[in-house]
Each structure stands twice: as C-alpha cells, then as structure tokens.
C-alpha positions as CSV (number, residue, x, y, z in Angstrom):
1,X,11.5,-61.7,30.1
2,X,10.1,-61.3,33.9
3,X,13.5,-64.2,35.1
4,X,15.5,-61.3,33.4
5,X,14.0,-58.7,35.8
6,X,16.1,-57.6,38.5
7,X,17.3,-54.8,41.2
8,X,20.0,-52.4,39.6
9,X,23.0,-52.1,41.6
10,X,24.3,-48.7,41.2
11,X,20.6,-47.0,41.0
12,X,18.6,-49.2,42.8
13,X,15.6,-49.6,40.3
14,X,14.7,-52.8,39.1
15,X,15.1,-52.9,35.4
16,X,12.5,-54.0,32.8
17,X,14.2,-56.8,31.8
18,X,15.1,-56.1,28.2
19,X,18.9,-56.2,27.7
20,X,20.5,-55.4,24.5
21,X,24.1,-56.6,23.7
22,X,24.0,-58.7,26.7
23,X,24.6,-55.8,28.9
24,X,22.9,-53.2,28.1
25,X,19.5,-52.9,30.1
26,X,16.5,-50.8,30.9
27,X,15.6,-49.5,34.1
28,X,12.0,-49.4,35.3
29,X,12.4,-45.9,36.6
30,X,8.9,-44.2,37.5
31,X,8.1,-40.6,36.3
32,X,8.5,-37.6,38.7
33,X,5.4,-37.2,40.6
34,X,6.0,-33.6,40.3
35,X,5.4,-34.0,36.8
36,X,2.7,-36.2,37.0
37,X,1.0,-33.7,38.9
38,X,1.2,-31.2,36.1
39,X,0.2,-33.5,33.6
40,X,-3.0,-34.3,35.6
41,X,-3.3,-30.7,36.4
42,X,-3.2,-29.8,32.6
43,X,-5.9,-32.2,31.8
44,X,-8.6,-30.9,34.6
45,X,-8.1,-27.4,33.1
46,X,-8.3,-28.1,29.7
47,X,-11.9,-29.9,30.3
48,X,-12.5,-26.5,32.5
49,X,-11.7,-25.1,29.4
50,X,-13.4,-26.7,27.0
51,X,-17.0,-26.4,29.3
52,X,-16.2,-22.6,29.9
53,X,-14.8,-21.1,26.6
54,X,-15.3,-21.7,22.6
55,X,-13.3,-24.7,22.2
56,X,-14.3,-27.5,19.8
57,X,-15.6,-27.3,16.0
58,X,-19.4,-28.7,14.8
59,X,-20.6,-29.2,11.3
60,X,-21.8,-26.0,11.0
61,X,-20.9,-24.0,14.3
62,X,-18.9,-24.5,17.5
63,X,-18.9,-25.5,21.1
64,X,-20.1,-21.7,22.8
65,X,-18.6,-22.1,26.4
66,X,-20.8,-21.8,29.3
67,X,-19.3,-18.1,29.9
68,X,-20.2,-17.2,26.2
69,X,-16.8,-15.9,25.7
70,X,-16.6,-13.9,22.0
71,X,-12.6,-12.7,20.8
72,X,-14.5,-11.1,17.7
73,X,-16.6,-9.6,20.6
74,X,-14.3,-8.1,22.5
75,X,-12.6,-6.9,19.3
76,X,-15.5,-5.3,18.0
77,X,-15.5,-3.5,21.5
78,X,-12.4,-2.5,21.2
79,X,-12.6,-0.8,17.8
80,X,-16.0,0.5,18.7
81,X,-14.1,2.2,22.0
82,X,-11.1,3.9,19.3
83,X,-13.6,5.1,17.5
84,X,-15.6,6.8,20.0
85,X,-12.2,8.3,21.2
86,X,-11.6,10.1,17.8
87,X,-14.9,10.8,17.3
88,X,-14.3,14.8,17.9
89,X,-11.4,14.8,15.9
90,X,-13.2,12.8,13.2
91,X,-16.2,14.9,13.2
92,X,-14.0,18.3,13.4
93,X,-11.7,17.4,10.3
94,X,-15.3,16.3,8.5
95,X,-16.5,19.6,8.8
96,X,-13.9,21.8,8.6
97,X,-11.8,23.4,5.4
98,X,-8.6,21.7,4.2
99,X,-6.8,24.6,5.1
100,X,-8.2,25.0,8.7
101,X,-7.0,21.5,9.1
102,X,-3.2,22.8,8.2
103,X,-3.6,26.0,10.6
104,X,-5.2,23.7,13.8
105,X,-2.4,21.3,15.5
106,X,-4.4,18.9,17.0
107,X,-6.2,18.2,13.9
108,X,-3.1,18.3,11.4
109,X,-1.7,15.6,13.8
110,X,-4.6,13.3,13.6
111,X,-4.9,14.0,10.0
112,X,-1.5,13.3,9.3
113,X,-1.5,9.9,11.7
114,X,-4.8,8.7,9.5
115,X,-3.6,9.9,6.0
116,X,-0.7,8.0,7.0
117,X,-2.3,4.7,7.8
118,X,-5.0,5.0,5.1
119,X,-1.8,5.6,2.6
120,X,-0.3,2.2,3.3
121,X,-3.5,0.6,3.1
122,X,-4.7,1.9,0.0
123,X,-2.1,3.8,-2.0
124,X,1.2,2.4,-1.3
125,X,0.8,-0.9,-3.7
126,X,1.3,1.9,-6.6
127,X,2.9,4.6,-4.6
128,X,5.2,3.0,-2.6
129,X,5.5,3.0,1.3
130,X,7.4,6.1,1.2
131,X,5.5,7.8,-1.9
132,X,8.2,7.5,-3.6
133,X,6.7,6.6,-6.9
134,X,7.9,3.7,-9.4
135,X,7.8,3.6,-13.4
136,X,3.9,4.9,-14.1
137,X,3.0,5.9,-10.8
138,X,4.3,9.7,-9.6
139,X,6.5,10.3,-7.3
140,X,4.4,12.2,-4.8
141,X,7.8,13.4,-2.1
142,X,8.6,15.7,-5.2
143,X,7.1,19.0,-6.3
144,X,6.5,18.1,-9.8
145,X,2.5,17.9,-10.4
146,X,1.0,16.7,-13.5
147,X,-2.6,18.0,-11.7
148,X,-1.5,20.6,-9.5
149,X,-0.1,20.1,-5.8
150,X,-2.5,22.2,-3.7
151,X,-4.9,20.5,-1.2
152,X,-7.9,21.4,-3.2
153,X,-6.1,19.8,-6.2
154,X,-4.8,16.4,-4.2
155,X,-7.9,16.1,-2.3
156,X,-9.9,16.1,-5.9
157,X,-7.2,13.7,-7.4
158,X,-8.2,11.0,-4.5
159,X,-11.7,11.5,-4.7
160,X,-11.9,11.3,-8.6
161,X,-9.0,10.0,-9.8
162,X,-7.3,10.0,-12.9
163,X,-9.0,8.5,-16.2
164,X,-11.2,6.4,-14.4
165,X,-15.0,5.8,-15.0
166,X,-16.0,8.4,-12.4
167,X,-18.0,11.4,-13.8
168,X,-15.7,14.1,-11.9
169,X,-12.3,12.1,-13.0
170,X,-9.2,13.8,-14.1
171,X,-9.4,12.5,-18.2
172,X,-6.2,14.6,-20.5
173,X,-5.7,11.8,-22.6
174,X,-2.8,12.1,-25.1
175,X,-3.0,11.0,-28.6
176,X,-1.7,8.2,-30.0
177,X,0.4,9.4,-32.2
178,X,1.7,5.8,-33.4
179,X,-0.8,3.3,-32.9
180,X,-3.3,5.7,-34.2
181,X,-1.2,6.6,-37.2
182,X,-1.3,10.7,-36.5
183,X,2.7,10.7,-37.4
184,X,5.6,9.0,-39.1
185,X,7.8,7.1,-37.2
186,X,10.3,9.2,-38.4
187,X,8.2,12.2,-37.4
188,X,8.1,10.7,-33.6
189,X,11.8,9.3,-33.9
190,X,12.5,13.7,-34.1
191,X,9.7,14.8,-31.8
192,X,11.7,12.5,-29.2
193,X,14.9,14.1,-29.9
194,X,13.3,17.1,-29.5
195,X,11.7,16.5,-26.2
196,X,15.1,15.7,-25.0
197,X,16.4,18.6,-26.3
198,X,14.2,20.1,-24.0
199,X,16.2,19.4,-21.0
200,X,19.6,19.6,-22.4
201,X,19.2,15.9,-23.6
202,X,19.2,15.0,-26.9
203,X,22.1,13.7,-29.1
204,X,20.9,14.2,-32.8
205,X,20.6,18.0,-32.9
206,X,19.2,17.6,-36.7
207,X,16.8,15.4,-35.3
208,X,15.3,18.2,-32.8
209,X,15.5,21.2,-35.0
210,X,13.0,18.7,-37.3
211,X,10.8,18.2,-34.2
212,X,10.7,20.9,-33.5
213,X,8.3,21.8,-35.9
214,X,6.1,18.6,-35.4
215,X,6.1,19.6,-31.8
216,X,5.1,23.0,-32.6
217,X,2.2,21.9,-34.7
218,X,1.1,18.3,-32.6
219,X,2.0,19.2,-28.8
220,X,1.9,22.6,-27.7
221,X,-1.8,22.9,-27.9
222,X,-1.3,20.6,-24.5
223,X,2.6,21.4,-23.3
224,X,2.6,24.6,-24.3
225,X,5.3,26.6,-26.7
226,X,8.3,25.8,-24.4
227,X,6.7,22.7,-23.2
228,X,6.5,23.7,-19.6
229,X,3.0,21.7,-19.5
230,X,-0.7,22.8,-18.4
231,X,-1.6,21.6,-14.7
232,X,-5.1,21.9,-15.9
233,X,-5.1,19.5,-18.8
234,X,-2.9,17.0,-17.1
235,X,-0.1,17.6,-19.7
236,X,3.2,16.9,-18.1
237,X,6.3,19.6,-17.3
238,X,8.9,18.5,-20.3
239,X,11.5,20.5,-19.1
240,X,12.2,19.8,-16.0
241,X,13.9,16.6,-16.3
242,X,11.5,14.3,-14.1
243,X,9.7,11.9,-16.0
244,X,7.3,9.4,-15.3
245,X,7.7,6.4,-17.8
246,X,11.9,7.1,-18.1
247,X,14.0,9.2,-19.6
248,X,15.4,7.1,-22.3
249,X,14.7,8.1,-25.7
250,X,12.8,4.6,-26.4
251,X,10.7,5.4,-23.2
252,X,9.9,8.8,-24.8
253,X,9.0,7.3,-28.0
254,X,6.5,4.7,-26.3
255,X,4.9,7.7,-25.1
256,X,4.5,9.6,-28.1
257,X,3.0,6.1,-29.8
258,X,0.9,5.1,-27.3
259,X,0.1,8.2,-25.1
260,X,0.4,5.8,-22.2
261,X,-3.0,6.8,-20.4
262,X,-2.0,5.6,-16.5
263,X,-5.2,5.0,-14.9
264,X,-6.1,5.8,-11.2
265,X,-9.4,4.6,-9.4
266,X,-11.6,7.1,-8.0
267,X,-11.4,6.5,-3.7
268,X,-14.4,8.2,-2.9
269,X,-16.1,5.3,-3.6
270,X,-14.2,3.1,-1.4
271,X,-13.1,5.7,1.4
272,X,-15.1,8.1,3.5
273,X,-14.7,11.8,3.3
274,X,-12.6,12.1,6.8
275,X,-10.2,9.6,5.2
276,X,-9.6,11.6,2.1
277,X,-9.1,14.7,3.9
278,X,-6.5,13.0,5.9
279,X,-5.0,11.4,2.8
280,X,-4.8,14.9,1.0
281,X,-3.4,16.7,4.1
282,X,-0.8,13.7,4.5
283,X,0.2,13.1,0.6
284,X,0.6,17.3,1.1
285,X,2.9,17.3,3.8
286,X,5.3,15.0,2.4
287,X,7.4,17.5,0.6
288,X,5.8,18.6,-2.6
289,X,3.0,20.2,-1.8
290,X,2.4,23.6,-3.3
C-alpha cells in the first residue's frame, strides 16, 4: 500500500494509498485544528465537570461533585420560596368565609388560579378539563345540581363526596328496582315512558299514563309529585331535560334497574382545606353556581 502513496495534484495532500476502481483514491487530509481544538476543549471540561458536579452513577449512590451541587435542592428551594410568597393569601383564604373569599378580589383571584390548577390535577380525569362532564360524571359549567350549587354545598361535595366510605358523604342511593326485583319489567318498561314524558319525550303515551301510577307510588317519595327532584336527597331534576347517564329510553331503564349509584371520593383526605376552598370557589365560578 505505502508504493501506492503519493502527492495529489489538484489538492496537494498526499493520499492514503487506497484506490478503488483504479482511480478512485483517498486523500490523507488532516482535521481542522480549529476543530481539534474544540474537541480537546470539550474533553478538559467534561472532566471539570465530572470533579465539580453529580456526574457518574455507583451501586447504590452517585459521584457528589466537589461543589455539592443538588437540582432536587435547588428545586426544593424554589417551591419553598412560592410558597412563602403565597403564604398571606394562603393563610387569609384558610381563615376566612367562602363568601368573603367571593366579595375580596385579591383573594378570589388566588382562589380561582389554585382551584384551577388543583381541578386539573385532581378532578379533571372524571370531570373533564373544562368541567364539562362525560356519561356518569356531571357537568359542572351547567346550573343543574343533583346536591345543590351554593358554595357551602360544593365545598361539602369535595370534602365528603358522594357515596363514598366517608362518615359526612353525600349517600341518596336509589333502589334497584330491577336487580332487586321491586318492579316488573313491564312496570319499569312504563315508568320510563313516563319519565320521558316528563320532558315532552316519550313516544308510547299508553305506556306513561301506566307509569304514571308506578311513579306516583315508587318515585315521588324522592323526585317529588312533578318529579322536579329534592337537592337534599340527591334525587335528580327529571324535567328539565339534562341527564346524566343519557337520555335514551334504554339509558333510563338501566337506571330504574340498577339505580346506577356513581361514586365520588371524599378529597378532604387527600387535599388540604385552602385547596378545597379554592376548588369550591373555582368549580362555582364556572357558570352554574347558584
């Protein structure tokens, strides 16, 4: 190979003397030392690096740097500092009313800006990231309230939830009416029809006059005579069109067999009082608070 060797005419660099196709050949052409430069210049601060900083793993810990560097510290640091900055606000909203909160603009921003973040944390997966509800969970934008839409009545929502193992929890639980064997399926085929009748719905007018009666004698201890609902036993509006599991007849019937029951957990046990001031405040500005 080295008799192969030889100066390059048009570049001036002597080649390598590997030729390929008899006339194709490679030129021994040196690096930049510009780049060579930064190459060597990488390396020396990468070993500054590594005696300086956190840099390489051990079996059960890690190289600390000679100046001790923490990101985790400095995190830490920097939460710690956002907290003592709404600290006042914090401690204000703790100890004042929900309705002080509404009539003090400083605080209803801050509450508002938390109850916002808190709700995409904790409530959204159900809710949705604009409250806007799904198939079993409520649309909270609305001003239809199965519990009441005050503060005092969101804020004990939150803190207790709905059906759930906590002492204080919301808990109207509706019969089931099928799986139970309380009615006929006929019986619930015209309570359905006459549900929907309710709201101008229903198709089989026979059907709802015969539901009527079952309604009347099974339902209105909870709905009520007209079946406008009872905010204080949970029991839903059933003339007012909005539903919660779907209007459909066959939705309507599910609910009659199996009362449904949607559960929600109690946040008190997960979220601080602040927070669930803020989240009542915020789930009440949205549009359908009362």
């Amino acid at each position: 190979m080295a008799d192969k060797k030889r100066i390059d005419e048009v570049t001036g660099f002597e080649t390598t003397g590997h030729v390929w196709d008899d006339d194709l050949e490679e030129l021994n052409k040196p690096l930049p030392k510009w780049w060579l430069y930064v190459l060597y210049a990488s390396i020396i601060w990468a070993i500054g690096y590594w005696v300086l900083y956190p840099a390489w793993p051990l079996a059960s810990d890690y190289t600390r740097g000679y100046l001790g560097y923490s990101q985790r510290a400095v995190v830490m640091e920097q939460v710690a500092a956002g907290k003592a900055a709404q600290a006042q606000f914090r401690d204000a909203i703790g100890k004042a009313e929900l309705a002080e909160i509404q009539n003090k603009p400083d605080l209803l921003n801050f509450a508002l800006a938390g109850g916002k973040a808190a709700f995409g944390d904790n409530c959204a997966p159900c809710h949705g990231r604009g409250a806007e509800g799904s198939m079993g969970y409520p649309n909270l934008n609305d001003d239809d309230w199965i519990w009441g839409g005050d503060l005092a009545a969101i804020e004990r929502t939150i803190r207790h939830g709905i059906r759930s193992a906590d002492a204080d929890t919301r808990a109207g639980d509706m019969p089931k009416f099928g799986t139970d064997k309380l009615l006929e399926p006929a019986q619930i085929d015209d309570v359905a029809e006459h549900v929907l009748s309710l709201s101008g719905k229903a198709s089989d007018q026979e059907a709802a006059i015969r539901g009527a009666a079952v309604f009347a004698e099974n339902c209105t201890a909870c709905h009520g005579e007209t079946g406008k609902g009872n905010l204080e036993l949970g029991a839903p509006n059933l003339i007012d069109g909005i539903w919660l599991y779907g209007t459909d007849k066959t939705d309507i019937v599910t609910s009659i067999e199996t009362g449904r029951g949607g559960v929600m957990p109690p946040w008190h046990t997960r979220l601080d009082d602040v927070t669930i001031k803020q989240l009542a405040v915020y789930v009440h500005a949205l549009g359908g608070g009362q």
